[in-house]
C-alpha positions in Angstrom: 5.6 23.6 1.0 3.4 21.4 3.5 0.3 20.4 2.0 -2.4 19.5 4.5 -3.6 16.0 4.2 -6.6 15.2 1.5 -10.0 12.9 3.5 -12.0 13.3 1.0 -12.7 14.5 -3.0 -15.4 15.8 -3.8 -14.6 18.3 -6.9 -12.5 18.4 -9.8 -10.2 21.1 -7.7 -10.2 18.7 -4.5 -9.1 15.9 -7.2 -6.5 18.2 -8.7 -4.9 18.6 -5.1 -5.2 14.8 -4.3 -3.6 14.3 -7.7 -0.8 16.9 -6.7 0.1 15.6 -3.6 0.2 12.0 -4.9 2.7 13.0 -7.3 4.6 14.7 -4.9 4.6 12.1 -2.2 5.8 9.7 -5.2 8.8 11.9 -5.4 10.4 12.3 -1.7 11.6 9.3 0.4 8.6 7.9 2.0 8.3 7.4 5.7 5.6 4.4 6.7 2.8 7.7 7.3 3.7 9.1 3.6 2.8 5.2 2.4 -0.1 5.6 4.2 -1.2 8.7 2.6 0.0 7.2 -0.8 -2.9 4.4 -0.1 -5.4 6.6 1.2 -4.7 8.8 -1.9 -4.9 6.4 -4.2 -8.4 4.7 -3.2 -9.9 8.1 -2.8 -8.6 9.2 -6.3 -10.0 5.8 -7.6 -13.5 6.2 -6.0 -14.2 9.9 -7.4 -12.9 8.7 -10.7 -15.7 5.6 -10.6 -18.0 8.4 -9.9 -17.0 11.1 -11.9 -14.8 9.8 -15.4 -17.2 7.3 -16.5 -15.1 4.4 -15.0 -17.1 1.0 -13.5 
């Protein structure tokens, strides 16, 4: 299955998918654009948890 590519998280479901596709990503041989994604991913999950979990 092709996931479409996560901008931005706004919800716990839109955090769910970014989470999914991380972990799926993490799985397959990367290419330098699945790397990308991996980074964008990452910061995005990062900022919503800052927001969202309680983090600082």
């Amino acid at each position: 299955m092709i996931m479409q590519k996560i901008y931005k998280i706004e919800t716990e479901n839109d955090y769910r998918e970014a989470l999914n596709r991380f972990i799926e990503l993490c799985k397959s041989q990367k290419s330098d654009d699945d790397i990308k994604e991996l980074s964008m991913l990452s910061s995005l999950m990062e900022k919503y948890e800052r927001a969202n979990c309680g983090g600082s």
